[in-house]
C-alpha positions as CSV (number, residue, x, y, z in Angstrom):
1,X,96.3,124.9,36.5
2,X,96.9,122.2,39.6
3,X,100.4,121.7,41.0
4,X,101.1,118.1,42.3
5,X,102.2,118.2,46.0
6,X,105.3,117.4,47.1
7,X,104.6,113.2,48.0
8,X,105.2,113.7,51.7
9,X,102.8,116.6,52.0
10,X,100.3,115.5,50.3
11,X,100.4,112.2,51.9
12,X,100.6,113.9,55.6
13,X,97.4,116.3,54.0
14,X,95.3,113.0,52.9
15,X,95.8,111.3,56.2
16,X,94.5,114.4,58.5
17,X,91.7,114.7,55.7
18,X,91.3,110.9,56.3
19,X,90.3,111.6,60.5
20,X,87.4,114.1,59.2
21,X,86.2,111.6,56.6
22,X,85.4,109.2,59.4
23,X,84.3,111.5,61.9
24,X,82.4,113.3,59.0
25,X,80.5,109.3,58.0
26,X,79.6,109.1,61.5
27,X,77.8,112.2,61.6
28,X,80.0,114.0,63.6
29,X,80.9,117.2,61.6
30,X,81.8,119.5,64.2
31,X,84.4,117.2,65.3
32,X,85.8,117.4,61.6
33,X,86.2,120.6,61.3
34,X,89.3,120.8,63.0
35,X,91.1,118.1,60.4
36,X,90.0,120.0,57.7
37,X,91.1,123.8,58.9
38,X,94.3,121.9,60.0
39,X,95.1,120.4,56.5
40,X,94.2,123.4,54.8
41,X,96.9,125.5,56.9
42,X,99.5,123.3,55.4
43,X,98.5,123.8,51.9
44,X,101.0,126.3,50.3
45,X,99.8,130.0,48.8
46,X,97.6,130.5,46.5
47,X,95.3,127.6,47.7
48,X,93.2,127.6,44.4
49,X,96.8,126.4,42.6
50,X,96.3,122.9,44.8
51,X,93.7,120.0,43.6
52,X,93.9,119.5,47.4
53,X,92.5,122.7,48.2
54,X,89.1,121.6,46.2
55,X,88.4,118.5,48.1
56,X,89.4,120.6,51.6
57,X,87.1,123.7,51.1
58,X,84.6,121.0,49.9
59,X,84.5,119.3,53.1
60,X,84.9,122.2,55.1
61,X,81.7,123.6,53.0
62,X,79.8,120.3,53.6
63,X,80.4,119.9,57.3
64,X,78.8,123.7,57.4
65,X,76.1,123.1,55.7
66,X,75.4,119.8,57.8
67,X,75.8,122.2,60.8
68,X,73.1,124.8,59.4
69,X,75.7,127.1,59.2
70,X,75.4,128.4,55.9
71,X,77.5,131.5,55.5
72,X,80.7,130.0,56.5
73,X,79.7,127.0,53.9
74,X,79.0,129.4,51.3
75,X,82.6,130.8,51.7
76,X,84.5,127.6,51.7
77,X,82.4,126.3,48.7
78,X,82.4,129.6,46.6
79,X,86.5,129.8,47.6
80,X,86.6,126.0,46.5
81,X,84.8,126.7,42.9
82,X,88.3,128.5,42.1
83,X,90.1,125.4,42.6
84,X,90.9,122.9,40.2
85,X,88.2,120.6,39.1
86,X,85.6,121.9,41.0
87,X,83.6,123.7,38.0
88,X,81.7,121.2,36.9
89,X,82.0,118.9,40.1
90,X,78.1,118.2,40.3
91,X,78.4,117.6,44.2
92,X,80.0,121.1,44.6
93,X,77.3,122.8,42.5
94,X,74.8,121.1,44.4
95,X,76.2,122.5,48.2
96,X,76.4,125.6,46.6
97,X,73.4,125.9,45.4
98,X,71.7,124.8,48.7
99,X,74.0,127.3,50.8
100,X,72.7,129.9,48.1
101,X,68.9,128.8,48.9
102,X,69.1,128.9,52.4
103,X,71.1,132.3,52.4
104,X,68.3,133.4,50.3
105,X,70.1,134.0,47.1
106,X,67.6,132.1,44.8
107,X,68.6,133.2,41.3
108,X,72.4,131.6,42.3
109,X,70.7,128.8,44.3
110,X,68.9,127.7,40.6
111,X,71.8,128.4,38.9
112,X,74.0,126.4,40.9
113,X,71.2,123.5,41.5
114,X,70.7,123.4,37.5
115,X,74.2,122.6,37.1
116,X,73.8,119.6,39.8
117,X,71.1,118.6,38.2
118,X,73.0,119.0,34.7
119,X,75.8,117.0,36.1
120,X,74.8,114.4,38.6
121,X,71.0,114.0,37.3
122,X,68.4,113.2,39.5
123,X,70.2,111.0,41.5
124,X,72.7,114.0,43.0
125,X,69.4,114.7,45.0
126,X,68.5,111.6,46.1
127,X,69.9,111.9,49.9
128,X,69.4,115.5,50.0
129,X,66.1,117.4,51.6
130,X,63.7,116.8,49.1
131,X,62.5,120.6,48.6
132,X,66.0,121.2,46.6
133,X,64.6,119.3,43.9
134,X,61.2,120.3,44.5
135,X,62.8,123.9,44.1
136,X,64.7,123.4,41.1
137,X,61.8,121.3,39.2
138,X,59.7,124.6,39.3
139,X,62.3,125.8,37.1
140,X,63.6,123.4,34.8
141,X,61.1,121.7,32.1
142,X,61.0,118.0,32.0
143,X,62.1,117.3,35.0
């Protein structure tokens, strides 16, 4: 179950998140990291209580896997699916599931792709590499 922040936290959290989502749009994901790790720090324990937390280990995922650095993305993600909202959250299913592949953990990489796919269609793919849907085609029927 979320918590809500206190206002002021969560408004100083948004606007260091608000740095890495710019630095993050101009490609620039190492540079983000640091927002990200900073605003997490800030987040109260147990960080899977805090909505915040999702969208934070989210980012922190993304920017990794943009970076080919796929076990620390795996973490953050896999952390960020015991937050609230995130089962479900096509996006997050679909990093996952491309950390997983590139890890070389294929039965959790179609698990977790089949949910993207279940939950953002084909279009969750659409700026990705295409071989993720190429993968996950080979295993669903109809696609």
């Amino acid at each position: 179950m979320a918590i809500d922040l206190e206002p002021a936290l969560h408004e100083r959290i948004s606007s260091i998140c608000e740095r890495g989502n710019q630095l993050c749009e101009a490609e620039r994901y190492r540079e983000a990291l640091p927002d990200y790790y900073q605003a997490l720090t800030l987040l109260p324990e147990p960080l899977e209580q805090w909505e915040a937390a999702t969208w934070i280990l989210t980012a922190l995922g993304d920017c990794h896997f943009l970076l080919g650095e796929y076990e620390a993305g795996h973490g953050h993600l896999s952390r960020a699916m015991a937050c609230p909202d995130a089962i479900g959250n096509p996006f997050i299913h679909l990093r996952l599931g491309q950390t997983q592949l590139e890890l070389g953990n294929e039965s959790r990489a179609r698990d977790e792709l089949a949910r993207a796919y279940m939950g953002g269609g084909r279009e969750i793919f659409e700026t990705e590499d295409p071989k993720y849907y190429a993968y996950i085609r080979r295993f669903m029927r109809g696609l």
